[in-house]
C-alpha positions, -999 to 999 in steps of 0.1 A, spaced: -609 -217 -289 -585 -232 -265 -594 -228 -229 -564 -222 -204 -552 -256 -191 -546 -237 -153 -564 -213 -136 -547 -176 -128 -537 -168 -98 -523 -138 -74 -489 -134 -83 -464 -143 -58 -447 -114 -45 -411 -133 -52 -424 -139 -87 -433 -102 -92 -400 -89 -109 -400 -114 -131 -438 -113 -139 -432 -72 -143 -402 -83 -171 -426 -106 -187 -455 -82 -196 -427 -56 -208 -414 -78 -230 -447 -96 -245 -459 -60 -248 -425 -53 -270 -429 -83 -295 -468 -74 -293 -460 -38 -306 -432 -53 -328 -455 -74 -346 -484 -46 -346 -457 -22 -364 -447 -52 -392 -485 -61 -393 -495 -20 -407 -469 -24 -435 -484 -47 -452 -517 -28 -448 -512 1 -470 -520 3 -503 -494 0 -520 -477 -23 -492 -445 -11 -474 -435 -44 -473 -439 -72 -499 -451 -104 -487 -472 -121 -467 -460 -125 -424 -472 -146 -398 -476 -132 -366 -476 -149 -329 -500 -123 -311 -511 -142 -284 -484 -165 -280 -459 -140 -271 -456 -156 -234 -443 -194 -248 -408 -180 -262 -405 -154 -231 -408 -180 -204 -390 -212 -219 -359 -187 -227 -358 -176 -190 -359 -213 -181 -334 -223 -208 -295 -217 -204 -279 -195 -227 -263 -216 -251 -296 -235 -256 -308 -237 -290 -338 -231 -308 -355 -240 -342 -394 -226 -344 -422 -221 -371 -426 -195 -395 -446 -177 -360 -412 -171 -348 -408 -133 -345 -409 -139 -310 -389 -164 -308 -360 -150 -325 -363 -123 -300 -365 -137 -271 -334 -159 -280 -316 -130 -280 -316 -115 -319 -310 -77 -325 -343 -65 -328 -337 -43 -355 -320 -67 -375 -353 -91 -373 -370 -57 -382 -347 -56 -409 -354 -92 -423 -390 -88 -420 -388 -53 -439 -367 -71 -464 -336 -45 -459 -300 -51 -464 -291 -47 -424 -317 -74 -417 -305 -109 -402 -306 -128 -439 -295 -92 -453 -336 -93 -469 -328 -131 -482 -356 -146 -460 -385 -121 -450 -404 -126 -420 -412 -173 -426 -375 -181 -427 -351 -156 -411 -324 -179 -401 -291 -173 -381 -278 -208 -374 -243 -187 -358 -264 -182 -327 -285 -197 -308 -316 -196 -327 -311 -213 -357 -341 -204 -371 -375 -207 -384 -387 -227 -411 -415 -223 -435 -425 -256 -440 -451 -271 -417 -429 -292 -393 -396 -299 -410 -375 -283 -382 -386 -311 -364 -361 -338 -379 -338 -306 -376 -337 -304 -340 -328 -343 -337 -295 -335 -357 -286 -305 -334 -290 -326 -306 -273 -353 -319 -244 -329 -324 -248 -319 -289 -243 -348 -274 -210 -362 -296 -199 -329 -282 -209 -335 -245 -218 -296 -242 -251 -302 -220 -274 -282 -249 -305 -285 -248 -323 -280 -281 -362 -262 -286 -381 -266 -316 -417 -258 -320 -445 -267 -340 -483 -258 -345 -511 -278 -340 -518 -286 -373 -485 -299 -376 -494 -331 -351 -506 -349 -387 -472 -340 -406 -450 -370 -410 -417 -352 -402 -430 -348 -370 -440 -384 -360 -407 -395 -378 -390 -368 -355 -406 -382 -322 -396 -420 -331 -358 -406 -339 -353 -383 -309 -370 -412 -288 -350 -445 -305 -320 -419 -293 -329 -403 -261 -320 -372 -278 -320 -334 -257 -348 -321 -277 -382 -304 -260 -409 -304 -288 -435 -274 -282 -467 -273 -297 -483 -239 -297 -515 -248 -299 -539 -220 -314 -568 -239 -322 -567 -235 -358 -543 -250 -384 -542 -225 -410 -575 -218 -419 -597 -253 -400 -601 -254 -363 -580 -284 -354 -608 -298 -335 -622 -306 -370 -591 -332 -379 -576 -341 -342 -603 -367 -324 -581 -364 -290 -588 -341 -263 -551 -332 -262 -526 -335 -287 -499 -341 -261 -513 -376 -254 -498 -386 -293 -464 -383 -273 -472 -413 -252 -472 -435 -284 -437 -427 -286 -424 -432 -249 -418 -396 -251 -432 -376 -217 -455 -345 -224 -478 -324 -203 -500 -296 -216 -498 -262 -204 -511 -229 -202 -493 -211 -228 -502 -176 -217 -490 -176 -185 -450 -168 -183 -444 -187 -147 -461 -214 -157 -443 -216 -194 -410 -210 -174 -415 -235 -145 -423 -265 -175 -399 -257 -197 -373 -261 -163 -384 -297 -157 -385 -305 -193 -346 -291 -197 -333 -309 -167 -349 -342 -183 -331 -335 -213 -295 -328 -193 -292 -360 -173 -297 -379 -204 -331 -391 -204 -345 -380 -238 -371 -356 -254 -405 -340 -239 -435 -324 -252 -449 -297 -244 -486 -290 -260 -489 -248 -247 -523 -236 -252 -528 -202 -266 -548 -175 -284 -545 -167 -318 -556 -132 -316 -550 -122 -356 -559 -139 -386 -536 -171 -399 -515 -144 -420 -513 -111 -429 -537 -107 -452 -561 -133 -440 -593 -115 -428 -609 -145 -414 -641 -147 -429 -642 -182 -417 -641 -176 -380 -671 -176 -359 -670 -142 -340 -674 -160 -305 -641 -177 -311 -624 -142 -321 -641 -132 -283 -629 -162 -265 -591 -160 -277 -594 -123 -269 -607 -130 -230 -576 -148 -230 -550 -124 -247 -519 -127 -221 -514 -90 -221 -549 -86 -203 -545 -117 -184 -512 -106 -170 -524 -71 -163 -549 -78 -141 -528 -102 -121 -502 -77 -121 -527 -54 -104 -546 -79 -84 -514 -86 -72 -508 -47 -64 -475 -49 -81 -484 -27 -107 -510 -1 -113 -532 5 -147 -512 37 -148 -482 21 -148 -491 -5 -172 -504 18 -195 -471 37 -195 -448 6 -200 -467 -3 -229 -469 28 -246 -425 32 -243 -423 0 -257 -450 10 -287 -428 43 -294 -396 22 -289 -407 5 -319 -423 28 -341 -391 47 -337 -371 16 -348 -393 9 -375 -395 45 -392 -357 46 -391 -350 11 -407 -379 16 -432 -352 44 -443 -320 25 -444 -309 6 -475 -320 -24 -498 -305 -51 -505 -277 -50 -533 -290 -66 -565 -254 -71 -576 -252 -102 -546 -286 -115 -559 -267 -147 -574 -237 -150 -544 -236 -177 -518 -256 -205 -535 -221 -228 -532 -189 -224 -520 -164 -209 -548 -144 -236 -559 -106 -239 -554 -85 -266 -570 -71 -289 -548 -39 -305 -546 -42 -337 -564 -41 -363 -532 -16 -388 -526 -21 -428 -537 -12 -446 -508 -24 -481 -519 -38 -495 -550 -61 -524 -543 -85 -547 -565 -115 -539 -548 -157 -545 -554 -174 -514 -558 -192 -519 -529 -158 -524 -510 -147 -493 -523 -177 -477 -510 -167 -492 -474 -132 -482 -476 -139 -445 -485 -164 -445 -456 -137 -460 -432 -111 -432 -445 -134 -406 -435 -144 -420 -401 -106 -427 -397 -95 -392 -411 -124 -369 -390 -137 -377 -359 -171 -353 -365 -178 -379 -393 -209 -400 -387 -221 -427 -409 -254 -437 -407 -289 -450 -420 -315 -478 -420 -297 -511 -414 -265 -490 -418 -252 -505 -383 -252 -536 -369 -260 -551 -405 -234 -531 -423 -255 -519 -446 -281 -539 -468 -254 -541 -497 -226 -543 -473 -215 -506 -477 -212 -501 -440 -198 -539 -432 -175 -534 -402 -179 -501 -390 -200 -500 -362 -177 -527 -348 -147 -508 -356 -157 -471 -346 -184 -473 -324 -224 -471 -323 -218 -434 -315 -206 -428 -344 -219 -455 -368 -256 -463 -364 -290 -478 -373 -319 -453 -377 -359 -459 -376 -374 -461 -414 -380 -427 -414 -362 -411 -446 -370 -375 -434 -356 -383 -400 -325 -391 -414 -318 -367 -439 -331 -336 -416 -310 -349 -386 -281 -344 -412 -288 -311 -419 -291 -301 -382 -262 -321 -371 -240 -304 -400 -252 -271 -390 -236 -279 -357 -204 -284 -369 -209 -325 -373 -199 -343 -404 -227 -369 -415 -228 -391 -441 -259 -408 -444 -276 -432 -468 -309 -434 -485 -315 -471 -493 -330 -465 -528 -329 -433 -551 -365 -438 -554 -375 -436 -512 -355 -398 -511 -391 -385 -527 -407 -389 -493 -380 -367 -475 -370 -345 -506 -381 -318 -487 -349 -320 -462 -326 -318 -491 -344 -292 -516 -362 -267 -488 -336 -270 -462 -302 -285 -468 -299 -264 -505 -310 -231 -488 -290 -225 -459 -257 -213 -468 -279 -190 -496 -303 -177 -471 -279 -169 -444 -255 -150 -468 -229 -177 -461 -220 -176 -426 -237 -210 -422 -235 -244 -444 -248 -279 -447 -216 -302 -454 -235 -334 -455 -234 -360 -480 -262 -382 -492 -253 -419 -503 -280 -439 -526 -283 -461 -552 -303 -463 -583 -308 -476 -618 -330 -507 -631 -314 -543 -627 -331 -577 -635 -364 -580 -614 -362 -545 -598 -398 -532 -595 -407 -495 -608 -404 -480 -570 -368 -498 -573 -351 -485 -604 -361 -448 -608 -326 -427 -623 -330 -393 -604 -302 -374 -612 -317 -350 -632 -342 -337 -604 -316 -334 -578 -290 -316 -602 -314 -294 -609 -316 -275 -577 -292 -251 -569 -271 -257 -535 -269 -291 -542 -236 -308 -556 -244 -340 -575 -221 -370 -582 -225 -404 -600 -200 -430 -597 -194 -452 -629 -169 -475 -613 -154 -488 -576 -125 -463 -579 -148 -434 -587 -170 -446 -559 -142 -444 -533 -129 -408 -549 -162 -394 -550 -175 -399 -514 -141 -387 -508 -147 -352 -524 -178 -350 -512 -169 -356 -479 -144 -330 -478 -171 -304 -497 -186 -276 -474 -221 -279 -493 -246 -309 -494 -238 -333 -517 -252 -362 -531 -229 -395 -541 -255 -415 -565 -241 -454 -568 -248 -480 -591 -260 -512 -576 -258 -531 -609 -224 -523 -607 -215 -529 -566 -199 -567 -574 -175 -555 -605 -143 -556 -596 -113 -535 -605 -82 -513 -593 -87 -488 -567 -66 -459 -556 -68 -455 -518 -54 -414 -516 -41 -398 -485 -75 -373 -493 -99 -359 -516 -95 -342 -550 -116 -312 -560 -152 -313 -566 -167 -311 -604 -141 -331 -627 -149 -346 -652 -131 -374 -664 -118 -382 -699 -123 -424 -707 -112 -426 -743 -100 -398 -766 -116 -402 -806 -117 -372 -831 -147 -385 -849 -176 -381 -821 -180 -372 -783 -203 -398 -762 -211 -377 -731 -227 -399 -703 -223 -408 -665 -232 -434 -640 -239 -470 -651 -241 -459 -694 -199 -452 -690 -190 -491 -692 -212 -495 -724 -205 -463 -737 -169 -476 -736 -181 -509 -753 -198 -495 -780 -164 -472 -782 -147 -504 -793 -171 -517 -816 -168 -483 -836 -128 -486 -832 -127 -515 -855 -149 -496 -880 -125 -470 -881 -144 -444 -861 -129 -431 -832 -154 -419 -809 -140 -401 -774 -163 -410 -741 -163 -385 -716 -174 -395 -678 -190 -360 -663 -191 -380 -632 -205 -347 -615 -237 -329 -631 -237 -301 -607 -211 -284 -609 -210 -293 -645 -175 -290 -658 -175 -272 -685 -143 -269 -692 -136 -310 -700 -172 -308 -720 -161 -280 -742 -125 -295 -751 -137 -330 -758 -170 -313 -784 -142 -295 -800 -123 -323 -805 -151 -340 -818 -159 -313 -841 -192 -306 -825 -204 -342 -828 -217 -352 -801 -243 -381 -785 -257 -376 -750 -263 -411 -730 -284 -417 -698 -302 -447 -683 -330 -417 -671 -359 -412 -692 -360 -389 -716 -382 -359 -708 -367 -336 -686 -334 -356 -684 -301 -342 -678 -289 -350 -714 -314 -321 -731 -294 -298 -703 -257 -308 -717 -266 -302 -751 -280 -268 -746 -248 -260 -725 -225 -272 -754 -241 -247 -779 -243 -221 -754 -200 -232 -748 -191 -236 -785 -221 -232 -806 -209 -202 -817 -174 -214 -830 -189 -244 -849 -215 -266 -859 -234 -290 -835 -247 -325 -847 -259 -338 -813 -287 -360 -800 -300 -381 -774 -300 -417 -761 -327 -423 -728 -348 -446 -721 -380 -437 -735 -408 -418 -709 -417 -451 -693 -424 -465 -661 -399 -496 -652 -412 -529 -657 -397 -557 -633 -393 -581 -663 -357 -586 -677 -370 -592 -714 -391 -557 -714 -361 -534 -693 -342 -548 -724 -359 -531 -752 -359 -500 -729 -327 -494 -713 -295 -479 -740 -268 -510 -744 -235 -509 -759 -254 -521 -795 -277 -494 -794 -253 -462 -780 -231 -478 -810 -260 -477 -835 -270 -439 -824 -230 -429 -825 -223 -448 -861 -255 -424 -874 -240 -391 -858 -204 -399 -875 -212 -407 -906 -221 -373 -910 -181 -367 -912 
């Protein structure tokens, strides 16, 4: 168990209002907690689930919010019931969110690990183990492009210190002297292992040091001393001179969950966090102090106990959720756009076309930010960035640490705070060690919070195998990130598609990801420079044929098209359609072109096969016309392999124009 890192004292009679607030308010959030604890402890539960509670830690929240101004931000762990209301939340509507009712703050979309109300100053909690971290770099980011003098809170556990987020978090907000004060609210425990068992330092604020970040740790149940930190921590922030850390030492007083019974705990650590609880410690100082008497105390906590049972009973009455909104608020609704103006046609690389799209959009929205590893001063490692640093600004175009999860969870924050980033993951293959930002956090926001909030970011990367590439160098993705829903997913077959789709996706309010071809980045050809962005989720109709439909995307359109040709002189006309956008799927330019086929139709993909976007397409065309006619349809994939660097073996594996015209020729001659 922790020990206090000060001693107690007698309470200073000019702190004793405020030391009078403080134990009427930890004694709230302890009864609030109490109350959501004893639904889950009937049999059957009132509430489904499992919560986390913060008894014990109840003075961390209260005192940095009474140091904090109150515009200041927060972003905490799933422990965050206090949090949220010491920030200021409608009590009943965290109630509400915990008791999974419709009134609650997510409306019952989050429960009790993720309520989440970005519109306000706390932005939220997050459920996994220190990804709000990376979070809080992109609010404060957005902060300061603002100039609004935010300061921005975000908390972790203990067990958290050995997340990677985290240390990528500390290198970001440090490389960028960012307003951010990181709190650990050290229990003693991470989950269910003492932390002493897997942390060999006497305090886990001295990691901070590694990282030129200040820290101090603190005792956590003690409000004055919470409040008097977190003051010298914020005024660090304001003047400009980066992050803190904050290591608080408390108790954890109940298990690790609800329904965690501790077997594993020795009983003298359950005794030691309880010598410690801050609702004891504060009442004897209170009467030490003779500012308050054990009568007194014992009336103010039991009106704050009824306050809440009262509260409680009545919401447990009010209504559930509407199962009819079950499905609403995963995207936007799509509107058509106005087709956008050509203002230029130029000859362009692909890669150039990916510069001048990312120029437009600097040029057209000054919330825009580009930015990545090497993205900066370099321009890129392909050259998509050339020039823009030195044209816009290192505000606004910059380098980042090699920290994937950094990057892509300081967009998310930074969107959520009305920024517009567009950032780049080198390779397809390096978003697996920050897939986390973009499937657990970016997809679920405007979903968990109803709508009111959204994550318009876009993600830039390449993929695909090319001559040498190594099998952590040429993985085709599309498939997994099309599969989750929130996310909008592009591919761009040639330069002009890569300039309209970053385009569209910059101008989309979800989180979209723009997935280039670097086989293709030195082809050249024409390139329509538009005074905007057309709509999301076209598809886009290469070559018309009656005889069979070749379906692909991505770096398979050009040979798709080849092998087209071949069949042309043959006499068959095969039709190639470019989805160019997997999710949304549009269904409407894959429905007409199978019917004009007459239900022939072959699916192509550089992915491999199992699990690959093609068996999805196919299954949506029966489900679209199956009924209306037969479907002759297969695949073309490279086969379930791993990519070897060799030129002579990716040949055998990857589909060419010979081969997508060898599969095609079989599927027509059924005619």
């Amino acid at each position: 168990m922790n020990a206090p890192a000060t001693k107690k004292s007698i309470i200073p009679s000019t702190e004793a209002n405020f030391a009078r607030e403080m134990l009427g308010r930890i004694a709230y959030i302890r009864a609030f907690e109490t109350k959501a604890f004893s639904l889950t402890q009937v049999n059957p539960p009132r509430v489904m689930g499992s919560m986390h509670f913060c008894a014990g830690q109840e003075a961390v929240p209260l005192g940095a919010m009474a140091a904090l101004g109150d515009d200041d931000q927060v972003i905490c762990t799933y422990r965050g019931h206090g949090w949220a209301i010491a920030s200021g939340l409608d009590a009943r509507s965290v109630m509400g969110e915990i008791c999974q009712r419709a009134e609650g703050v997510n409306g019952g979309r989050a429960g009790s690990a993720y309520l989440m109300a970005p519109d306000t100053r706390f932005i939220g909690e997050n459920s996994i183990v220190g990804a709000g971290t990376t979070m809080a770099c992109g609010v404060a980011m957005a902060n300061l492009a603002r100039k609004n003098g935010r300061v921005v809170v975000v908390t972790i556990g203990d067990g958290a210190m050995n997340q990677g987020a985290v240390h990528e978090a500390f290198a970001f907000a440090a490389a960028r002297k960012l307003p951010v004060i990181f709190v650990v609210e050290n229990n003693g425990w991470a989950e269910l292992t003492p932390t002493s068992d897997m942390v060999k330092v006497e305090r886990l604020a001295q990691r901070a040091s590694g990282y030129g970040i200040p820290s101090g740790t603190i005792d956590g149940t003690d409000p004055i001393v919470v409040r008097d930190s977190f003051t010298l921590a914020a005024e660090r922030a304001r003047k400009g001179e980066g992050p803190s850390l904050l290591e608080c030492r408390v108790p954890r007083l109940w298990g690790h969950y609800s329904r965690d019974i501790e077997h594993y705990r020795p009983k003298a650590d359950r005794q030691a966090a309880a010598d410690i609880d801050p609702i004891t410690q504060l009442s004897k100082r209170l009467v030490e102090s003779k500012i308050m008497n054990d009568a007194q105390i014992a009336e103010l906590i039991a009106v704050q106990t009824a306050r809440v049972e009262e509260m409680t009973e009545s919401l447990m009455a009010s209504a559930l959720p509407d199962p009819a909104t079950a499905q609403h608020h995963v995207v936007a609704s799509l509107t058509t756009k106005a087709i956008p103006k050509v203002v230029e046609t130029k000859e362009l690389s692909y890669i150039d076309a990916v510069n001048a799209a990312l120029r437009a959009e600097l040029e057209s929205d000054p919330t825009t930010l580009v930015y990545g590893e090497d993205v900066g001063k370099a321009g890129g490692i392909f050259g998509g960035s050339r020039y823009l640093q030195r044209d816009f600004g290192e505000d606004r175009v910059f380098d980042t640490p090699i920290a994937e999860n950094a990057i892509l969870g300081s967009a998310v924050g930074s969107a959520l705070s009305g920024m517009k980033p567009i950032v780049e993951i080198m390779w397809a293959d390096f978003v697996f060690v920050a897939l986390d930002q973009l499937v657990n956090q970016a997809a679920n926001i405007r979903y968990i919070t109803g709508g009111k909030s959204h994550v318009p970011i876009v993600v830039r990367m390449q993929q695909g195998a090319t001559p040498g590439s190594c099998a952590q160098h040429s993985q085709s993705i599309e498939g997994i990130l099309a599969h989750v829903p929130g996310l909008k997913v592009a591919l761009a077959a040639t330069g002009a598609d890569a300039y309209a789709l970053i385009r569209a996706a910059a101008a989309d309010p979800d989180p979209c990801v723009v997935i280039e071809a670097r086989g293709l980045y030195q082809t050249k050809g024409p390139v329509d420079l538009t005074d905007g962005a057309e709509t999301v989720g076209k598809a886009h109709l290469r070559r018309e044929g009656k005889d069979i439909a070749i379906i692909t995307w991505g770096t398979m359109v050009s040979h798709a098209l080849t092998a087209a040709e071949v069949l042309a002189k043959e006499g068959i006309e095969a039709s190639v359609l470019d989805l160019r956008w997997l999710n949304p799927l549009d269904e409407g330019a894959l429905s007409q072109v199978v019917r004009a086929a007459n239900g022939r139709i072959l699916v192509v993909h550089e992915a491999v096969r199992t699990g690959g976007f093609g068996a999805e397409i196919i299954v949506r065309v029966l489900e679209l016309v199956g009924d209306i006619m037969p479907i002759i349809a297969r695949r073309l994939t490279t086969p379930d392999v791993r990519m070897p660097a060799a030129p002579e073996l990716q040949a055998v594996l990857i589909p060419t124009a010979r081969t997508i015209a060898d599969a095609a020729r079989a599927i027509a001659d059924t005619r």
